[in-house]
Each structure stands twice: as structure tokens, then as C-alpha cells.
N, CA, C and O atoms as a DFTB+ gen file, in Angstrom:
452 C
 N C O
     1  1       0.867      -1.168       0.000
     2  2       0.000       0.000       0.000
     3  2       0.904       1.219       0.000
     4  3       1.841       1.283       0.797
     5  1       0.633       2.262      -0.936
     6  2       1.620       3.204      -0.724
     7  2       0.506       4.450      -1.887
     8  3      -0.491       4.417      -2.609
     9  1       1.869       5.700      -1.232
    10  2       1.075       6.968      -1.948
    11  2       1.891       7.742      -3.277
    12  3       2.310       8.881      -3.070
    13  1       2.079       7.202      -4.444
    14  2       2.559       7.597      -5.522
    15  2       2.959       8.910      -5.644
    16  3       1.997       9.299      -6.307
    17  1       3.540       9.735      -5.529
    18  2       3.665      10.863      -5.988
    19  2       3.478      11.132      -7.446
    20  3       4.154      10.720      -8.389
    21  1       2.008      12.211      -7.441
    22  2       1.712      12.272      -9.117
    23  2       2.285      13.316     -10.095
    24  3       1.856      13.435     -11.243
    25  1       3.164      13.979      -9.637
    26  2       4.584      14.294      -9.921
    27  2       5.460      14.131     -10.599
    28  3       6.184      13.691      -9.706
    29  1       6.321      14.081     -11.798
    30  2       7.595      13.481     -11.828
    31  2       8.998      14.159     -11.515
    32  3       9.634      15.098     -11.995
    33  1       9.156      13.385     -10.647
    34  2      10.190      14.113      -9.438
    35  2      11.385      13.896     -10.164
    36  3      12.017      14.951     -10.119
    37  1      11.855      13.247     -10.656
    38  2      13.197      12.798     -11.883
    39  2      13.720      13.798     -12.758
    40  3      14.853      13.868     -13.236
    41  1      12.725      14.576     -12.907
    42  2      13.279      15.813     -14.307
    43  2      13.881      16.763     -14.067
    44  3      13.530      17.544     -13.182
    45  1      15.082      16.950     -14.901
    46  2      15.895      17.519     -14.488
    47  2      15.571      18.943     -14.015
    48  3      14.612      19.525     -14.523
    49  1      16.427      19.623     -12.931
    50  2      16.703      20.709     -12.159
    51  2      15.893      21.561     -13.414
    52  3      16.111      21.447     -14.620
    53  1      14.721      22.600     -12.628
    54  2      14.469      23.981     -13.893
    55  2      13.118      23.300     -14.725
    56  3      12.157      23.938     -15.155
    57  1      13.290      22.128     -14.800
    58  2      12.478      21.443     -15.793
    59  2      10.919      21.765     -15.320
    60  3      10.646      21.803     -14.121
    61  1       9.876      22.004     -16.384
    62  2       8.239      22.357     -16.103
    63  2       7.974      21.079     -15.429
    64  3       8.585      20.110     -15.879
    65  1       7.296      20.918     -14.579
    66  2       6.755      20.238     -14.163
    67  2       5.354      18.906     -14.906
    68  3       4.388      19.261     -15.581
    69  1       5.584      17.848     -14.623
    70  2       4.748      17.035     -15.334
    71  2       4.283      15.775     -14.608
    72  3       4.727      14.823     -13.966
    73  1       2.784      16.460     -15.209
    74  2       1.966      15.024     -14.380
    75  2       2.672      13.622     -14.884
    76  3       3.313      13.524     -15.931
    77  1       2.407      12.425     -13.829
    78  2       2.437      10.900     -13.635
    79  2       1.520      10.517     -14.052
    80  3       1.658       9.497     -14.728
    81  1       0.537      10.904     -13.952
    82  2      -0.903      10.044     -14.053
    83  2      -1.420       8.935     -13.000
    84  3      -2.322       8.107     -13.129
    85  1      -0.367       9.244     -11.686
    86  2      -1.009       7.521     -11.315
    87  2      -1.923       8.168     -10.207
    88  3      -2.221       9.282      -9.777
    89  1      -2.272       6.489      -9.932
    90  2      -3.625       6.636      -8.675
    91  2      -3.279       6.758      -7.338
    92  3      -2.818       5.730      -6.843
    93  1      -3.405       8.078      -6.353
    94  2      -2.578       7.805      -5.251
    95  2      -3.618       6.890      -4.716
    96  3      -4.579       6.431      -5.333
    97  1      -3.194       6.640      -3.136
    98  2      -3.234       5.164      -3.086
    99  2      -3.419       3.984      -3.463
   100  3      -4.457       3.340      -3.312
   101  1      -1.988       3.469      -4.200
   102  2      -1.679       1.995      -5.075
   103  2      -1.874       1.161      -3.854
   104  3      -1.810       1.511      -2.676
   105  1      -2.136      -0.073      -4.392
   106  2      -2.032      -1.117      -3.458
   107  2      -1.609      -2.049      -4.857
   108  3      -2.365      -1.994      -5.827
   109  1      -0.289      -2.957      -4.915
   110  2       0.407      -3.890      -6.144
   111  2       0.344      -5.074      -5.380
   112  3      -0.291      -5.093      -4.325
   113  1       0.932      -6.048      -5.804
   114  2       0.750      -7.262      -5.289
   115  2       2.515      -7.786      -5.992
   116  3       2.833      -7.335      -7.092
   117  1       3.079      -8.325      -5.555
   118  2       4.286      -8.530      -5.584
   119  2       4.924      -9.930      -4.362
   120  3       4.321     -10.678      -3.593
   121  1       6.593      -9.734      -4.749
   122  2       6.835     -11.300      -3.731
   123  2       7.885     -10.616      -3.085
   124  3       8.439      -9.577      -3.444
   125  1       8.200     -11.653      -1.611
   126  2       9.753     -11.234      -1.338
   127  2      10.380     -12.506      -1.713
   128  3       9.854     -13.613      -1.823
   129  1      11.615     -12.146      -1.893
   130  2      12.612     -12.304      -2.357
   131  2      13.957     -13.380      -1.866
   132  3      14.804     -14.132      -2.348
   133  1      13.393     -12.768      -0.381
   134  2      14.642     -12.940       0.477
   135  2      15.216     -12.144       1.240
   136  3      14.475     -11.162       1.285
   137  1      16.241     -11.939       1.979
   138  2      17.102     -10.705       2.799
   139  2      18.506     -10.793       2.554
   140  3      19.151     -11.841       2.569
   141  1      18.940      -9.680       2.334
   142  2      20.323      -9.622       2.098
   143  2      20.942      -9.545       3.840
   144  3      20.339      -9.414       4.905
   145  1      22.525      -9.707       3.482
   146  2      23.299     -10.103       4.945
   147  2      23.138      -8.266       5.501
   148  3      23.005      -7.386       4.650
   149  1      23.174      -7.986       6.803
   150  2      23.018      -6.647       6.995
   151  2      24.301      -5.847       7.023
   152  3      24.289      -4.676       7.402
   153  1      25.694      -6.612       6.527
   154  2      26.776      -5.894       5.531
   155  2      26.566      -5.533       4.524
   156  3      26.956      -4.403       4.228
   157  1      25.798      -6.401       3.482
   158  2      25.709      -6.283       2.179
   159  2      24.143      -4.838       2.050
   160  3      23.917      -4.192       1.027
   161  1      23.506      -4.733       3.107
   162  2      22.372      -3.587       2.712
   163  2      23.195      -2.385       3.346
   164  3      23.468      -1.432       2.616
   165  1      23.553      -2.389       4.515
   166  2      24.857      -1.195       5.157
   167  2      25.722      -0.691       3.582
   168  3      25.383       0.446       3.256
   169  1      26.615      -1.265       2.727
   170  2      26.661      -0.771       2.332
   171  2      26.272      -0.625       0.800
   172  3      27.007       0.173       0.219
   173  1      25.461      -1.105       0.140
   174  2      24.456      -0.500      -0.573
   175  2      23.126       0.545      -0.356
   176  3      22.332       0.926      -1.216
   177  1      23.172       0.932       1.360
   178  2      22.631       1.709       1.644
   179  2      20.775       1.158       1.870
   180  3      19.938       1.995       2.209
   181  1      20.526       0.200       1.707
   182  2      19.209      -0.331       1.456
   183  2      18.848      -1.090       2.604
   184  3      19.570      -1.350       3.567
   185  1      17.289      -1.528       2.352
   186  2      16.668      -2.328       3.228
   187  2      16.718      -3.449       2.934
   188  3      16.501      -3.585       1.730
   189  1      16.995      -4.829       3.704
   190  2      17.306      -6.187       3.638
   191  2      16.865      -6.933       3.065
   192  3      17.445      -7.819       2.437
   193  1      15.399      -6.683       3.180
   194  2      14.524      -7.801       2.592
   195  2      14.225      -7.396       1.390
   196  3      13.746      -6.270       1.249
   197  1      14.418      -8.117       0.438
   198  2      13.853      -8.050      -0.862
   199  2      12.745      -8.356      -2.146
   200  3      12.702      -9.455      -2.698
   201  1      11.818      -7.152      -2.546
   202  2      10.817      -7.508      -2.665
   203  2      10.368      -7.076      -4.279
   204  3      11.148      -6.293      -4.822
   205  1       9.155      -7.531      -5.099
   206  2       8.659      -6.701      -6.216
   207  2       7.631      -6.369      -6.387
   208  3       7.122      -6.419      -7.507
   209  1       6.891      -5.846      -5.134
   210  2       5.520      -5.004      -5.098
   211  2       6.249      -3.871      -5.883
   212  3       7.469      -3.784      -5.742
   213  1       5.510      -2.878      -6.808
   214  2       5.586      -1.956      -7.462
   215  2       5.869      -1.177      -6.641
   216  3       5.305      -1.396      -5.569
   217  1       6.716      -0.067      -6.665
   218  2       6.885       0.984      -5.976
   219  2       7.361       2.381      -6.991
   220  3       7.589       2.185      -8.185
   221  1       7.498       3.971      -6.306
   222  2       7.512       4.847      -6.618
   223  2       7.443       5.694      -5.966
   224  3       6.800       5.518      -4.931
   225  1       8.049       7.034      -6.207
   226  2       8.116       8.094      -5.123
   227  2       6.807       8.236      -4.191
   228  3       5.784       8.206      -4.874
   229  1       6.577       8.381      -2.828
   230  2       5.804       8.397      -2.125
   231  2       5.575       6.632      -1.151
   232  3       4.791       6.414      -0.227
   233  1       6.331       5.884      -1.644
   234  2       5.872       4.256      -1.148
   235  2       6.747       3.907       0.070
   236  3       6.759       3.010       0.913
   237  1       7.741       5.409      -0.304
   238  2       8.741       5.029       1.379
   239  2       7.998       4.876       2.641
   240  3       7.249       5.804       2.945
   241  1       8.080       3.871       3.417
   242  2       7.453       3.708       4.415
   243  2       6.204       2.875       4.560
   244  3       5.827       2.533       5.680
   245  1       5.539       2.532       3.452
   246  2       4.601       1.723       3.317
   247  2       4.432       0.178       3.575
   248  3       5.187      -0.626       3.029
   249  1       3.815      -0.060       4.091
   250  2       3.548      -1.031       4.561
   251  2       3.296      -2.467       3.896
   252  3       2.184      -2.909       3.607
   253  1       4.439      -3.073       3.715
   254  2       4.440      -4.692       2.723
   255  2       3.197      -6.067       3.391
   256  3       4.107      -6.857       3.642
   257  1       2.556      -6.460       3.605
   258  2       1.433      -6.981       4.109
   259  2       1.238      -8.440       3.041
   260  3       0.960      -8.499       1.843
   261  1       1.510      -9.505       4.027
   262  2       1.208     -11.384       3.679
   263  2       0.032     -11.323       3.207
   264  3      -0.859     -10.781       3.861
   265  1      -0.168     -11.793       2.148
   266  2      -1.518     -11.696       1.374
   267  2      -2.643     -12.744       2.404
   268  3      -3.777     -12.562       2.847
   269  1      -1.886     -13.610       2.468
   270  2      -2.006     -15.121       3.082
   271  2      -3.258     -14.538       4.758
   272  3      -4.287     -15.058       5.189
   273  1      -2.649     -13.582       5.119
   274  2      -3.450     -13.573       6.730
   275  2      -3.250     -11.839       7.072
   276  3      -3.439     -11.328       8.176
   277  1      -2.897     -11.243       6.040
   278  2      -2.799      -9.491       5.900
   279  2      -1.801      -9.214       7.015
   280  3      -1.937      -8.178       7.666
   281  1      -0.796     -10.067       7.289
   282  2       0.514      -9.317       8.241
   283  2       1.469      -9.048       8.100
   284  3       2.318      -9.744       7.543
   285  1       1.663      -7.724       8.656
   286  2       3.099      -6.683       7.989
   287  2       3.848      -8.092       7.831
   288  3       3.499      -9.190       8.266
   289  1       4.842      -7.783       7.172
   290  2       5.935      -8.383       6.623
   291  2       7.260      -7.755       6.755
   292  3       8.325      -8.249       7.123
   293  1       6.869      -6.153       6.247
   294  2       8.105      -5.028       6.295
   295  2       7.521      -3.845       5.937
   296  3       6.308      -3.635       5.957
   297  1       8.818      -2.661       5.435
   298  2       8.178      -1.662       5.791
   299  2       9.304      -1.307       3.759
   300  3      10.486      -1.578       3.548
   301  1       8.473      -0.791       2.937
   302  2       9.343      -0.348       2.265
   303  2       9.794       1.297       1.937
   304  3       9.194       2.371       1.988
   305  1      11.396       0.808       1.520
   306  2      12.092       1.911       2.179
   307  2      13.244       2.022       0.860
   308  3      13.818       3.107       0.944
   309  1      13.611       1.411      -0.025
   310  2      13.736       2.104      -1.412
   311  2      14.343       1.262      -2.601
   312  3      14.713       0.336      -1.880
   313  1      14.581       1.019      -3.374
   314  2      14.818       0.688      -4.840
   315  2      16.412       0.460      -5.431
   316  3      17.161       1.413      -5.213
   317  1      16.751      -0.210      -5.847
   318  2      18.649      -0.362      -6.099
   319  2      17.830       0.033      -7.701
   320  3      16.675      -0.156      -8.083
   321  1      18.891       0.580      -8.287
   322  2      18.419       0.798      -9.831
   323  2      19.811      -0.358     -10.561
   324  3      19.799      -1.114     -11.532
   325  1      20.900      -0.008      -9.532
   326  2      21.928      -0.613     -10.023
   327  2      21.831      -2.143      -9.950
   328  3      22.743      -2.965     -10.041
   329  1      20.500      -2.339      -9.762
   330  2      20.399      -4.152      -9.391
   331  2      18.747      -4.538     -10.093
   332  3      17.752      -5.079      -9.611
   333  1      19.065      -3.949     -11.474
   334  2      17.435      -4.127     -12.110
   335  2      16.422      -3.481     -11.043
   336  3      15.553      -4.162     -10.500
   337  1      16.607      -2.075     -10.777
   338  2      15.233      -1.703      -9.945
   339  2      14.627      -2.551      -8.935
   340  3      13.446      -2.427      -8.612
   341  1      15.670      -3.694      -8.265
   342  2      15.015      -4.790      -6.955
   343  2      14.803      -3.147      -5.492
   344  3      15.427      -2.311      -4.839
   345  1      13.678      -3.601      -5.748
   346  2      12.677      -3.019      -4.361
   347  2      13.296      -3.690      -2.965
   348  3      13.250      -4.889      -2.693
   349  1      13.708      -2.959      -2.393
   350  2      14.446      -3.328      -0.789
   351  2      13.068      -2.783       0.307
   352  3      12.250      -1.891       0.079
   353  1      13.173      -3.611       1.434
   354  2      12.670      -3.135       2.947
   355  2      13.085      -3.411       4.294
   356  3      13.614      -4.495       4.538
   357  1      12.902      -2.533       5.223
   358  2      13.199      -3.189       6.108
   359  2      12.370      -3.923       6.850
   360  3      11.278      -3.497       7.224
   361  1      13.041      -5.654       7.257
   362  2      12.194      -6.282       7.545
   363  2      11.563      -6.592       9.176
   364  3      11.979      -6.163      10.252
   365  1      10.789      -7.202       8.977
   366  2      10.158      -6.897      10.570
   367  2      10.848      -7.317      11.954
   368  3      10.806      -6.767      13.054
   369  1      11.666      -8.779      11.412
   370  2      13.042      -8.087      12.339
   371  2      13.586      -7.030      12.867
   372  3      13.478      -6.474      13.960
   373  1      14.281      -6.808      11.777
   374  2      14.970      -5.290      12.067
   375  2      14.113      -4.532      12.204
   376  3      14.721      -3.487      11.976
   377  1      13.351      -4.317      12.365
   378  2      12.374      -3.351      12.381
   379  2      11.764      -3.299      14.673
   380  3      11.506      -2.381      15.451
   381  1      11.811      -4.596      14.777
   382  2      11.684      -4.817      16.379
   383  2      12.921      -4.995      16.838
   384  3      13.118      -5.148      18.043
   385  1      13.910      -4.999      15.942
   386  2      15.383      -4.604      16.954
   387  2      15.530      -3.378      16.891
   388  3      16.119      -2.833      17.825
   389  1      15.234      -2.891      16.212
   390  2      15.065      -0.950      16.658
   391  2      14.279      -0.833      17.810
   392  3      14.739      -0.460      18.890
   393  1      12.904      -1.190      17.586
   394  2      12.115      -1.019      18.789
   395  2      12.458      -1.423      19.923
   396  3      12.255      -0.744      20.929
   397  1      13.212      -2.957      19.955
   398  2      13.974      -2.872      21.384
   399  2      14.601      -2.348      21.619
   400  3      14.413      -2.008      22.787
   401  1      15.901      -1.703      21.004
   402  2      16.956      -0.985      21.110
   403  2      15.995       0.497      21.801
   404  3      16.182       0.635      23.010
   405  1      15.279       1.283      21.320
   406  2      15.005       2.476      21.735
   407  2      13.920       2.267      22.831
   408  3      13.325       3.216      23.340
   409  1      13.677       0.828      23.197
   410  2      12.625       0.870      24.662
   411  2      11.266       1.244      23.855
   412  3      10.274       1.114      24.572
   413  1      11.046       1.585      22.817
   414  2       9.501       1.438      22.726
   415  2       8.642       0.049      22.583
   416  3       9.041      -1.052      22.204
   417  1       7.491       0.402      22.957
   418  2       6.492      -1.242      23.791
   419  2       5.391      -0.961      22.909
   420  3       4.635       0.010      22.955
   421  1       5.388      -1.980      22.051
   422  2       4.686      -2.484      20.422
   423  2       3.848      -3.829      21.136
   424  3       3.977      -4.304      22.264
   425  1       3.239      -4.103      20.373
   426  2       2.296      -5.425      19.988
   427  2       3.011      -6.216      19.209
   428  3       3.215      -5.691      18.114
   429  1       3.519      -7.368      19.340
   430  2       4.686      -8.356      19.309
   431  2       3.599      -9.101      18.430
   432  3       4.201     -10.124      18.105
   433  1       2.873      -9.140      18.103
   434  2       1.969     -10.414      17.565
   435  2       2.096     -11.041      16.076
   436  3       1.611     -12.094      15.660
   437  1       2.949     -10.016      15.344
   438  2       3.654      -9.529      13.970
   439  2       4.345     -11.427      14.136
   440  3       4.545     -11.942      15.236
   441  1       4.573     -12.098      12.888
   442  2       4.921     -12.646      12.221
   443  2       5.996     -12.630      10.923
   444  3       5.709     -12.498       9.733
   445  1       7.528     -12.834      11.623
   446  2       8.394     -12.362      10.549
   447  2       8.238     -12.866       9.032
   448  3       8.725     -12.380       8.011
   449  1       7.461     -13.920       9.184
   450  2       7.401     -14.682       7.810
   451  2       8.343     -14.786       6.894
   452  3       8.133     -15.426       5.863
């Protein structure tokens, strides 16, 4: 689920501005992938888990969701271009080792899948 920016944010510096055409709130349907080692996303700069729900400016942060029983999965957070456009997130792991790390008290009921 995410919010498209209908925008195109890409054109160069100065450039008129031009509609996207898309529909804000997308909802795509896509797979993961897998997770990369958390050396290998450190330094490519990306999120671990790897996914191909459609994404686009505005989807940072959106919420990746198991078709199977509708539970987060991850959170996506941005795009390698240098790796065929593979869609990265961070996954719900990492995502509750932050939350432990900073002491905030969540609903644990999440399923890393």
C-alpha cells in the first residue's frame, strides 16, 4: 500500500513540471525475495529484505502486508536501480530490533514470515 507521488520528481533541475498520471493510493501485489546479509544492505545503503511489489516516489514507508493472513511483513524503504530496480525493505526483524533498542512497547503479535 503506498502513496505515488503524481509528480515526476526525476526531471531535471528547472524542468516544467509534469503530471504521472497515477492513482494515489496503489495497493500492487508482488513477492519477497529474500534478505540480504546486513553488511551487504549497510553498504548499498538499502533495506534487507527483498521484494517486487511496485513501488515509486511516495511508497517510502509503506507497509508490505502477507496476502495469506494481511501481516506486515516489512516496511518499504527504497529501490537499487543498479540491481534491475530490486525493491528493498526493512524487515520486521529489524524493524523490532530498533524497537527494542530504543525501549519502545509495540504489539509483538507480527509474524516475521
Amino acid at each position: 500500500v503506498g502513496n505515488p507521488h503524481d509528480w515526476d520528481l526525476e526531471l531535471p533541475s528547472g524542468a516544467a513540471p509534469r503530471k504521472m498520471g497515477y492513482t494515489p493510493f496503489w495497493v500492487s501485489n508482488g513477492h519477497a525475495l529474500g534478505v540480504l546479509s546486513a553488511e551487504a544492505a549497510s553498504e548499498k545503503g538499502v533495506g534487507r529484505q527483498l521484494h517486487t511489489a511496485w513501488t515509486y516516489w511516495g511508497h517510502s514507508g509503506a507497509a508490505l502486508f502477507r496476502a495469506s493472513d494481511a501481516r506486515v511483513v516489512g516496511v518499504h524503504n527504497s529501490w537499487d536501480e543498479g540491481n534491475d530496480a530490486m525493491r528493498h525493505a526493512v524487515c520486521l526483524e529489524d524493524l523490532r530490533a530498533f524497537l527494542d533498542a530504543t525501549g519502545v512497547e509495540y504489539d509483538g503479535r507480527g509474524d516475521d514470515g
